[in-house]
N, C-alpha and C positions, 0 to 999 in steps of 0.2 A: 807348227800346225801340220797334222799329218793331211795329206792332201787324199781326196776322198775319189778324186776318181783315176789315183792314179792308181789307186788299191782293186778300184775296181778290172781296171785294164789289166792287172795283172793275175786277179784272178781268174780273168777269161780266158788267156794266153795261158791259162795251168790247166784250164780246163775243170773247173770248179763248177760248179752249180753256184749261181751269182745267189750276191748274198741280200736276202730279202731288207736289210736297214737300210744300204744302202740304194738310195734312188739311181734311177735311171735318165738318161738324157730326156725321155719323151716326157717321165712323169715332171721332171721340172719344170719345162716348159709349161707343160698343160697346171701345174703349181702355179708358173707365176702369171697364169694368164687368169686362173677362176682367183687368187688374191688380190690382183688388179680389178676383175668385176664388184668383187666382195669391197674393197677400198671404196671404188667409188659407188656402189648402193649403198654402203654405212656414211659415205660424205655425203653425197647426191637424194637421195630418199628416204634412207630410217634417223639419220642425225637431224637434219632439221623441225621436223616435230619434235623431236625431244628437246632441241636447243630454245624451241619457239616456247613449248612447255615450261621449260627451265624460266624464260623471261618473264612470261605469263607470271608464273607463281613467285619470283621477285618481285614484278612491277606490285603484286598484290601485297606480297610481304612489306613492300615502304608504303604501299597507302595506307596499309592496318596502322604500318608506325607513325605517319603522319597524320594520320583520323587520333591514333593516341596522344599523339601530341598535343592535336587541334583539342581535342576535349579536357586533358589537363590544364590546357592553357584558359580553358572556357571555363572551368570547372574552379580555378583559380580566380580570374575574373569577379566570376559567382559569388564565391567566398568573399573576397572582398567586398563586393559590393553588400550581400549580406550582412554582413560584420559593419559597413558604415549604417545602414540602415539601421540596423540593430541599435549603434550608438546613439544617431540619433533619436530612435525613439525611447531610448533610456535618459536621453538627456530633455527631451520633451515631455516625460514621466515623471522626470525627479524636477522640471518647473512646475507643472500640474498640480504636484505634491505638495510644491514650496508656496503657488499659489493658494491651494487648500486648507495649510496649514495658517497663512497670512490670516485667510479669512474668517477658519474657525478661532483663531489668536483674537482676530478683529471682536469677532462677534463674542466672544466669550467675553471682551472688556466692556461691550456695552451692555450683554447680560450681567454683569458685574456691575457694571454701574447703576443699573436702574435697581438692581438690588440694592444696593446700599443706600441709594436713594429711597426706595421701598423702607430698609429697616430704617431708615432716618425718621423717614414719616412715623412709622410706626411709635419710635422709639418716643418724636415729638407728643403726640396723640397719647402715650400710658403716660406722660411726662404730666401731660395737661390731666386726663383723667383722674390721674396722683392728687395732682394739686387740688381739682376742684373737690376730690374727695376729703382730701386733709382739710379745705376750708370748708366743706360743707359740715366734717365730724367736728369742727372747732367749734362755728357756731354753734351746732348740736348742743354741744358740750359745754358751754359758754354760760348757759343759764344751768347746769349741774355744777360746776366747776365753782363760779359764785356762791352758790348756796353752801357747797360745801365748804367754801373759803369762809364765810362768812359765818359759818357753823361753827368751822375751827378757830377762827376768832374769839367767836362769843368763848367759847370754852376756855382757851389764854386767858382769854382778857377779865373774864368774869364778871360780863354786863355782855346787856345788848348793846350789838353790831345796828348798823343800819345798811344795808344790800345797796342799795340806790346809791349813796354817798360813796359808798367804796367801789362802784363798777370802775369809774376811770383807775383805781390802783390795781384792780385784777386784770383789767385786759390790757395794762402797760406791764404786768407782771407772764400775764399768756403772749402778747408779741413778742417779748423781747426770744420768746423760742422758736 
């Protein structure tokens, strides 16, 4: 390392006009004495607001991340709890359902029943209507039927029939139908 003021001392002894790079004894000094003030005003007075600043906007950077957390975590919570409620009320939906469906199943068999019971009656009732109609077109027909019988007779037979004498053979001839 070239030694800097040894260069200077001997440019002095030649008699040189000193050389403006290199410093001088005073200016050193007077160097290392405003570097020292400068040290400590940038330790002592302009660093600590900025260092206090710097904490500042950490301490707030982890509460932002731990407010995010806290709300994920809540948000999460949330969700779950939603999702069981939800469950539940799908599963309290689909008893509803199954109750509703019991009921209209229910009620549909006893509308079914009274129906059948309805056409029963009914069916009783044309059953009876039938029959009294067929005995009442019988009798009707009972004193046409004889004559007639009793007409086709005479004609076979080629004499007179007697009506009266032959009813018990025509109405043992009309029931046996």
């Amino acid at each position: 390392m070239i030694n800097l003021w040894a260069l200077a001392a001997e440019a002095e002894e030649a008699g040189d006009p000193p050389n403006p790079v290199i410093p001088t004894e005073n200016e050193i000094v007077w160097a290392a004495i405003f570097f020292i003030l400068l040290w400590a005003l940038m330790k002592y007075v302009l660093l600590p607001p900025i260092m206090k600043a710097m904490e500042n906007r950490s301490s707030t950077i982890q509460s932002g991340k731990d407010a995010a957390d806290a709300a994920t975590a809540a948000l999460g919570s949330a969700r779950r709890s939603h999702e069981a409620t939800l469950a539940e009320a799908r599963a309290d939906a689909s008893t509803i359902l199954a109750g509703a469906r019991a009921a209209a199943d229910e009620r549909r068999a006893v509308l079914q029943a009274e129906a059948d019971t309805e056409i029963a009656e009914m069916r009783r009732s044309a059953q009876a209507e039938i029959d009294q109609a067929r005995a009442d077109a019988l009798t009707g027909m009972r004193g046409d039927v004889s004559s007639l019988a009793v007409g086709a007779a005479e004609i076979v037979l080629g004499r007179s029939v007697d009506a009266g004498s032959q009813q018990s053979v025509i109405d043992q001839a009309l029931a046996a139908d």
